[in-house]
C-alpha positions as CSV (number, residue, x, y, z in Angstrom):
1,X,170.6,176.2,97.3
2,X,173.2,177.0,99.7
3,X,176.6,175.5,101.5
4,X,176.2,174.4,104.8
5,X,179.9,174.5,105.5
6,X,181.1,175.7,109.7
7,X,184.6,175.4,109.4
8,X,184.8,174.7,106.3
9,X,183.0,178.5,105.1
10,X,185.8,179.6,107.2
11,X,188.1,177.9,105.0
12,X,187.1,178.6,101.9
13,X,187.2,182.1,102.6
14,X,190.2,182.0,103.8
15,X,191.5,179.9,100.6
16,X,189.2,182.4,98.3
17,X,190.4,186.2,100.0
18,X,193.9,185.5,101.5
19,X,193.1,186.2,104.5
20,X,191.8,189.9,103.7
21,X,189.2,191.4,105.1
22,X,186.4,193.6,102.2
23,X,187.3,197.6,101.7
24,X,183.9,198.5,102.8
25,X,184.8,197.2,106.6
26,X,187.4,200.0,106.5
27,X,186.1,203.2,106.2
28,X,187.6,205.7,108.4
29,X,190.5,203.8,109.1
30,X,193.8,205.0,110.0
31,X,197.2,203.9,108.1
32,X,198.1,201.8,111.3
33,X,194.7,199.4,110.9
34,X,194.3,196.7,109.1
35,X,194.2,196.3,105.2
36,X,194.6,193.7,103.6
37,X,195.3,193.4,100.1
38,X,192.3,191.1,98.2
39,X,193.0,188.2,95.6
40,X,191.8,185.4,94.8
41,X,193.2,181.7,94.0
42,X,195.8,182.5,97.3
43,X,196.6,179.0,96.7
44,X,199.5,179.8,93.8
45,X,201.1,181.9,96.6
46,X,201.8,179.1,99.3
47,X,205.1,177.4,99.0
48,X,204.4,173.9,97.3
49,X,207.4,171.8,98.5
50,X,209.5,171.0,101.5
51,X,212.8,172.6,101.5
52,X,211.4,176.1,100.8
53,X,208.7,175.6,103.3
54,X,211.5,174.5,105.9
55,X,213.3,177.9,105.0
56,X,210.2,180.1,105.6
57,X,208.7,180.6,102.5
58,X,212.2,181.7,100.9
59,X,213.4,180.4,97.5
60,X,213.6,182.7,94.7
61,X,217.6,183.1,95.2
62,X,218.4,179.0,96.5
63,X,220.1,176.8,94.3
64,X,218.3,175.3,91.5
65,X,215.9,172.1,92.4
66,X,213.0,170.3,90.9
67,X,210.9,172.9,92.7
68,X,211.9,176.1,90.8
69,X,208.9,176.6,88.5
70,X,206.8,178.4,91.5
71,X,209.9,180.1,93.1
72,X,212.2,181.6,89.8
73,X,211.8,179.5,86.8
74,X,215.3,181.2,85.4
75,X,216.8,178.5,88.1
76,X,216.4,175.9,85.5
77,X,218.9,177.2,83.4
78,X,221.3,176.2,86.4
79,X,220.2,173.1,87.6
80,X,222.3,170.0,87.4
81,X,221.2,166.7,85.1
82,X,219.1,165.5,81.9
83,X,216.0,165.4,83.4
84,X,213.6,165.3,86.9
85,X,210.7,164.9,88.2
86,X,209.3,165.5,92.0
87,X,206.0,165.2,93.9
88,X,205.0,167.1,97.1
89,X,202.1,166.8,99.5
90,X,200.7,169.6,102.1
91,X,197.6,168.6,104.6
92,X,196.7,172.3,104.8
93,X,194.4,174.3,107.4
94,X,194.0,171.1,109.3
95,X,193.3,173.3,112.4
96,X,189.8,174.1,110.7
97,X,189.2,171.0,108.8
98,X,190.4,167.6,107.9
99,X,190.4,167.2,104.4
100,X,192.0,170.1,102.9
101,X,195.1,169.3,100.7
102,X,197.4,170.5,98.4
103,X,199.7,168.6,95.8
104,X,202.4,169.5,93.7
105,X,204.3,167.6,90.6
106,X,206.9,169.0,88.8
107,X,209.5,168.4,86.1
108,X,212.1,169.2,83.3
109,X,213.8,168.3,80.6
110,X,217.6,169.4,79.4
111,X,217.5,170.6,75.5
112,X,220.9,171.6,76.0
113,X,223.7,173.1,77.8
114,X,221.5,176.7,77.7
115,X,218.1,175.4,77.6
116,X,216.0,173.6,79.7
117,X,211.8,173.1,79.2
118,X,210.0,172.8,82.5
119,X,206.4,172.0,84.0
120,X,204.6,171.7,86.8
121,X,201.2,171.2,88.3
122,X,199.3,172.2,91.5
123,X,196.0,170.7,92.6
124,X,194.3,172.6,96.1
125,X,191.1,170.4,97.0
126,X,189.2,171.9,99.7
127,X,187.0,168.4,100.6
128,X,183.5,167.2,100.6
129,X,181.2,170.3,101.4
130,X,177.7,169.2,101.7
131,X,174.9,172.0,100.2
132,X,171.6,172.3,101.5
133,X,168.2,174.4,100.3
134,X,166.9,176.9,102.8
135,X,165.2,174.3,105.5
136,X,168.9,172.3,106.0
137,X,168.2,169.3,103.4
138,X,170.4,168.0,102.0
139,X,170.7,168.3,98.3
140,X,174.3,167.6,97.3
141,X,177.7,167.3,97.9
142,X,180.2,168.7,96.4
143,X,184.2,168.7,96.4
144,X,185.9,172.7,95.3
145,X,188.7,172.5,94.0
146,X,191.5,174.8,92.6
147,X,194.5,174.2,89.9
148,X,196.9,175.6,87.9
149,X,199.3,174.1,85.2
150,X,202.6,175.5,83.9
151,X,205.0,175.1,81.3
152,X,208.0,177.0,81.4
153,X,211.7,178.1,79.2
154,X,215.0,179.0,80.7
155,X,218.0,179.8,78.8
156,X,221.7,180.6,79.8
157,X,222.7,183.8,78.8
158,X,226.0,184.0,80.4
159,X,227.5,181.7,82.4
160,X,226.2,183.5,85.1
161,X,223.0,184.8,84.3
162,X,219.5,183.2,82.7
163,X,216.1,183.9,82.5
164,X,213.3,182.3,82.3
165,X,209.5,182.3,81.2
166,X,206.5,180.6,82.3
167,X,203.0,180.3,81.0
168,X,199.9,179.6,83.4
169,X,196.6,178.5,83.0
170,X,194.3,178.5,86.3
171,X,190.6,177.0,87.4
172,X,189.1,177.5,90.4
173,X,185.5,175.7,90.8
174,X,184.6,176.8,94.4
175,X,180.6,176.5,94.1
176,X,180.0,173.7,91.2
177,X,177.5,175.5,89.7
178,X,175.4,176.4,92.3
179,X,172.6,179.4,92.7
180,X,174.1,182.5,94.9
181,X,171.7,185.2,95.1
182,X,169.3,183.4,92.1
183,X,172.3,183.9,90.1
184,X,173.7,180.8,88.9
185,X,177.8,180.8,89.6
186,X,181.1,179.1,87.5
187,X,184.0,178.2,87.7
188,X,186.7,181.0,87.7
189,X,189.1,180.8,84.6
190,X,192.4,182.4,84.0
191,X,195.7,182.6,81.9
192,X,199.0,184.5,83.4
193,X,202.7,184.7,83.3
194,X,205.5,184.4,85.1
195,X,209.2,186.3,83.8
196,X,212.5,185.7,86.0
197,X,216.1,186.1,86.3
198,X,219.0,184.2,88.4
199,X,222.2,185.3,88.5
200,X,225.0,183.5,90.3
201,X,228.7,183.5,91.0
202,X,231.8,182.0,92.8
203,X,232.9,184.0,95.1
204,X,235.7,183.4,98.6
205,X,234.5,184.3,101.7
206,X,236.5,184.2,104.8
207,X,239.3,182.4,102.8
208,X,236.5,179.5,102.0
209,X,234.5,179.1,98.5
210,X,231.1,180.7,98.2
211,X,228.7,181.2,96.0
212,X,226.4,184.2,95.9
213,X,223.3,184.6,94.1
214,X,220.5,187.0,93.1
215,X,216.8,186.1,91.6
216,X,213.9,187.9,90.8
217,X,210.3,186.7,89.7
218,X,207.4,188.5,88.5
219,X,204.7,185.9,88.8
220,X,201.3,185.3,87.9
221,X,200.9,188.8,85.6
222,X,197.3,187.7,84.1
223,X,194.0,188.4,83.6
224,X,191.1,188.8,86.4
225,X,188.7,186.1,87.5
226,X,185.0,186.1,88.2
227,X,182.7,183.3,89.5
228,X,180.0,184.7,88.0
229,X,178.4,187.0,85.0
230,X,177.7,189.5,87.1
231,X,180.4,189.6,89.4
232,X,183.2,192.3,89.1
233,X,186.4,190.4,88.0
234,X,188.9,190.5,91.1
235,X,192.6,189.9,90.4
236,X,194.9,186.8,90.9
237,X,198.2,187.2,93.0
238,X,200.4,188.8,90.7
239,X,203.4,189.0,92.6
240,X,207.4,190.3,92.5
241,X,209.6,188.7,94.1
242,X,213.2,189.8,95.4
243,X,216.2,187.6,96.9
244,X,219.3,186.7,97.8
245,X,221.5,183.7,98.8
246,X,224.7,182.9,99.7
247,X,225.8,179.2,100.1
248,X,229.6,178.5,101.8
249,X,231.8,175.5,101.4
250,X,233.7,175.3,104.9
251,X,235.0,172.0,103.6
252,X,234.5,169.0,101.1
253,X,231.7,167.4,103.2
254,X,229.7,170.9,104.8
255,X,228.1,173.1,102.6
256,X,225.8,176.4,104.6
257,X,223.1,178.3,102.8
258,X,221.7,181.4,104.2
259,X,219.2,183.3,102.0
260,X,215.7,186.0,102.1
261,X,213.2,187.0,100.1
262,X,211.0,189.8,99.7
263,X,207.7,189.8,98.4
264,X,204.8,192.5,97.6
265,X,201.5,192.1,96.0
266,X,201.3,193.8,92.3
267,X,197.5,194.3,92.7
268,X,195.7,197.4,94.3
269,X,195.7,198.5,98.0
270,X,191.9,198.8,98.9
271,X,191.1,202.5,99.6
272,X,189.7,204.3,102.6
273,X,185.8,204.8,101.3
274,X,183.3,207.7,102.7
275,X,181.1,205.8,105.4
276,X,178.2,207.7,104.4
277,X,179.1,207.4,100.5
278,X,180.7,203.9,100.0
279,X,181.5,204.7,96.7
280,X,183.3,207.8,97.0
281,X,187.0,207.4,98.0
282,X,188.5,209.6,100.7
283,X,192.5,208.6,100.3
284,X,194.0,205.9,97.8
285,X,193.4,204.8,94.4
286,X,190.6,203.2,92.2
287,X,191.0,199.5,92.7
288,X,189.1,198.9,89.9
289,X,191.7,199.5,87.1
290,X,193.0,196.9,84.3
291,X,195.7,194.8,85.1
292,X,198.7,196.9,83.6
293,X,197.6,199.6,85.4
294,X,197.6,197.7,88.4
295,X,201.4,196.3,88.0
296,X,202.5,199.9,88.3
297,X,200.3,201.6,90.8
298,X,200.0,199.0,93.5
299,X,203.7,200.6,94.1
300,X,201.6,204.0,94.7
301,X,198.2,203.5,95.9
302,X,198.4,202.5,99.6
303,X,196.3,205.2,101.1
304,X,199.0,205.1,104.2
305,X,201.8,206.3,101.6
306,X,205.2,205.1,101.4
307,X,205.2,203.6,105.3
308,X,202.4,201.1,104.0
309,X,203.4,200.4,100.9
310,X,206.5,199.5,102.9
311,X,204.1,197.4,105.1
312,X,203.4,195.0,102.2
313,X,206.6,193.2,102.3
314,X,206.6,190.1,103.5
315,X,210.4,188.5,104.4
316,X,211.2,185.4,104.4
317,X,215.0,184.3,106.2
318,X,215.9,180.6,105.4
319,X,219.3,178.6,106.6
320,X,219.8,175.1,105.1
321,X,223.0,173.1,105.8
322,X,224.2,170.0,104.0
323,X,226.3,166.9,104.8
324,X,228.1,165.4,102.4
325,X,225.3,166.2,99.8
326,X,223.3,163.7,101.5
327,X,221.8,164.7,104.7
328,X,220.2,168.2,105.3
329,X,218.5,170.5,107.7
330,X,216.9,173.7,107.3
331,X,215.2,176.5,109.2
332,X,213.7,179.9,108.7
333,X,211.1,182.5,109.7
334,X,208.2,184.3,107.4
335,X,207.2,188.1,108.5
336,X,204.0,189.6,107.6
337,X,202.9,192.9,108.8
338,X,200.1,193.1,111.5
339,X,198.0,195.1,109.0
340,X,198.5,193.2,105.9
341,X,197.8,189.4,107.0
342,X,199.8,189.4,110.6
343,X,201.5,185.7,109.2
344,X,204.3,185.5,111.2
345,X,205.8,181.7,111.9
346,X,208.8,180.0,112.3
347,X,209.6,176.9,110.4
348,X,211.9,173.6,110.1
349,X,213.1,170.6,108.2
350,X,215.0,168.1,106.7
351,X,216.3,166.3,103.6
352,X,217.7,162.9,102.2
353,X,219.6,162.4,99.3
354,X,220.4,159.0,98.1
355,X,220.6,157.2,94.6
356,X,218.6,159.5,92.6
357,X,216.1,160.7,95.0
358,X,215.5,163.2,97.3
359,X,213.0,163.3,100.2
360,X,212.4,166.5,102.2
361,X,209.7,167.2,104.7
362,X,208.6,170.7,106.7
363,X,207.1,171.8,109.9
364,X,205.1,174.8,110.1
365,X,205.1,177.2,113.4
366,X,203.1,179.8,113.8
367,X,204.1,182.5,116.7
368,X,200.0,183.5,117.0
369,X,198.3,180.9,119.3
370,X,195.4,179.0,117.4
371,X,196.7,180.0,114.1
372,X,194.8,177.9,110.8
373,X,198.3,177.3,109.5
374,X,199.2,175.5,113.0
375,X,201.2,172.3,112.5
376,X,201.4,172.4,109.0
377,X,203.3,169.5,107.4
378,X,204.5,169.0,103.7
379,X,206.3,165.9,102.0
380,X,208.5,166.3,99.0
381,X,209.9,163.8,96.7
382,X,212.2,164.1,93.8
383,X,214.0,162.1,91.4
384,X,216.6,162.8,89.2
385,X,216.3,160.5,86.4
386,X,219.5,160.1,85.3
387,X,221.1,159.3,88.7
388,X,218.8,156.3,88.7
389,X,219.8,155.2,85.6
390,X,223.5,155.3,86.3
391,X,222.6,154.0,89.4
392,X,220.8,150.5,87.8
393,X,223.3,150.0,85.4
394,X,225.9,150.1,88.6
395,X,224.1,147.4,89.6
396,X,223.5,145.4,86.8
C-alpha cells in the first residue's frame, strides 16, 4: 500500500521534518551550507494564536493572555481574572493544499492569588490523503493527524516573579497503520515537559510608566518518537526560549509594547558524515544520544562551531499598540538563518476587546517568493468568564 499524495507528500514532509533536509545529503559540506536541525511533530513549534502570530512568532516575554500555555506557562501566575477560555484557528500551507488546519483551545482556572491551573489543546489535521497499492487503485482514504494536550501550574513567588510547569502528552498518526517497506507503521506517542519563569516590574521610562519584563521557557523536554518497531526514535522539538518585553503607558488611553524572542533547538546538530563511509563522522557529534544528553550538547555539537551554533537562533521582534484596552494592532518580523530553515517573514494584525471577549486575527508574509507559509491567516477568540458574568448581571 502506498500514499498517493503530490502536494500533499510535500506537506507532510514538511509538517513531519521541519523543513530539514536528512544528514546523509550533507556530506562534505562546509559550515556555510545548509543543515537543518531534524524533529518531528514541528507542529508544537508554530505559534497557535493571533496576537503572537501578528508579532512574529514572539511571546514568551508579553503580558499574560489565554494563550500562555505554548509561549511561558509562568505567565499565568500574572494574568488578570477567575477564569478563561479561548479558541484559535490557522488554515495552514494553503499554498500546497487546501485542507490543512490547525486549532487551538485553551484555558485556566484561578486557585488563588498565587496559583493558577491551566490547559490547553492543539489539533494539526493534515486532510484526506487517498492510498493506493502499486498499480494506482485506490484502497483507502485516510485523514493524518497530529495532537497534543497540556495541563499546566503556575505559582507566584514574588510579586514579581513565578514559574510555571506544564505536562504534555503527544500523538501523531501520519500513516494509519499502513505497510512501508512490508513493515507495518503506528502512530507516534510521546510524553514531555515544559518548565518557565516570568518576571516583571514597574518601571518609568522617559518620565512615563513602563513595565519591563523577562521570560524564559524550556519546552517540550521528552521522550523520542518512532512510527514504527524498527525505526530509530527521532526527537520532538525540545526547545529554550529567551525574551524580553517592554510595554509603555504614554497616557490613560495608549499603551505600546515592543518585545523579541530568541529561540534554539535543544536536539542535536546533524554531523558532516564520510561520503564513502556514511557512518563514520568527519566533524560534529553522535546525534544518536538520549535525550539528557542531548539538552546539553546541542549547545556544542554544530560541526560549524560557535558561528553555527549561533546560526540556530531564530528572532522574533513584535510591536503591539493598544487603544483604550479595546482596540489593537500589532506587527513583527521572524529571522531564520539561510542554513537552518531560511524562514524569514514579516507579519500583522489586529485585536478587539469588548464585554468579555477578545478577537484577534494575523497575516503571515513571507520575504521568499512562493513560500508554503504564504498568506497564512489565524483567528483567535477568547473569553474571560467573569467579565461576561459582570457583564449579564449589568444587564439584568
Amino acid at each position: 500500500m502506498r500514499m498517493n499524495m503530490k502536494n500533499k507528500a510535500l506537506a507532510i514532509i514538511l509538517f513531519s521534518t521541519a523543513f530539514t533536509v536528512s544528514p546523509k545529503l550533507l556530506s562534505q559540506q562546509s559550515s556555510g551550507e545548509l543543515n537543518a536541525i531534524q524533529t518531528v511533530v514541528p507542529f508544537l513549534t508554530i505559534a497557535p494564536d493571533s496576537r503572537a502570530g501578528a508579532m512574529g512568532d514572539a511571546g514568551v516575554a508579553t503580558s499574560p493572555d489565554l494563550y500562555s500555555m505554548h509561549w511561558n506557562p509562568a505567565k499565568f501566575a500574572f494574568i488578570d481574572g477567575k477564569a478563561g477560555a479561548a479558541i484559535s484557528y490557522s488554515p495552514w500551507l494553503r499554498n500546497l493544499v487546501p485542507d490543512i488546519n490547525i486549532a487551538y483551545a485553551s484555558g485556566y482556572y484561578r486557585l488563588d492569588k498565587k496559583q493558577v491551573l491551566s490547559t490547553s489543546l492543539i489539533y494539526s489535521s493534515l486532510g484526506d490523503v487517498p492510498f493506493t497499492d502499486d498499480f494506482g487503485n485506490l484502497e483507502r482514504t485516510f485523514k493524518p493527524n497530529e495532537w497534543s494536550c497540556d495541563l499546566g501550574y503556575s505559582r507566584l513567588f514574588t510579586e514579581n516573579l513565578s514559574g510555571g510547569i506544564a505536562f504534555r502528552f503527544i500523538y501523531s498518526n501520519l500513516t494509519g497503520g499502513s505497510y512501508s517497506g512490508g513493515e507495518a507503521t503506528k502512530a507516534g506517542i510521546s510524553f514531555a515537559a515544559d518548565i518557565s519563569s516570568y518576571y516583571q516590574k514597574d518601571i518609568t521610562l522617559f518620565k512615563k510608566n513602563a513595565l519591563l519584563a523577562f521570560g524564559v521557557n524550556f519546552s517540550n523536554i521528552g521522550s523520542k518518537m518512532s512510527y514504527s518497531d524498527s525505526q530509530t526514535s527521532d526527537f520532538i522539538p525540545m526547545n529554550m526560549r529567551l525574551g524580553t518585553a517592554c510595554t509603555v503607558n504614554p497616557d490613560n488611553f495608549n499603551k505600546i509594547t515592543l518585545t523579541i524572542d530568541l529561540n534554539k533547538l535543544l536536539v542535536p546538530t546533524p554531523p558532516i558524515y564520510d561520503i564513502t563511509n556514511p557512518d563514520s563522522i568527519i566533524d560534529g557529534k553522535d546525534p544518536n544520544v538520549a535525550v539528557p544528553v542531548a539538552f546539553f550538547q546541542s549547545f556544542y555539537d554544530a560541526p560549524g562551531g560557535f558561528m553555527e551554533e549561533l546560526r540556530e537562533i531564530t528572532f522574533s521582534f513584535g510591536a503591539e499598540y493598544w487603544y483604550n484596552d479595546q482596540f489593537a494592532i500589532r506587527a513583527g518580523y521572524f529571522h531564520e538563518n539561510e542554513t537552518k530553515g531560511n524562514r524569514k517573514y514579516f507579519t500583522a494584525g489586529a485585536g478587539f476587546r469588548l464585554r468579555g471577549f477578545t478577537v484577534d486575527f494575523s497575516y503571515l508574509m513571507p520575504i521568499v517568493q512562493n513560500h508554503p507559509l504564504a498568506r497564512t491567516l489565524r483567528f483567535s477568540l477568547a473569553f474571560d468568564i467573569n467579565a461576561l458574568r459582570n457583564a449579564n448581571r449589568s444587564r439584568g
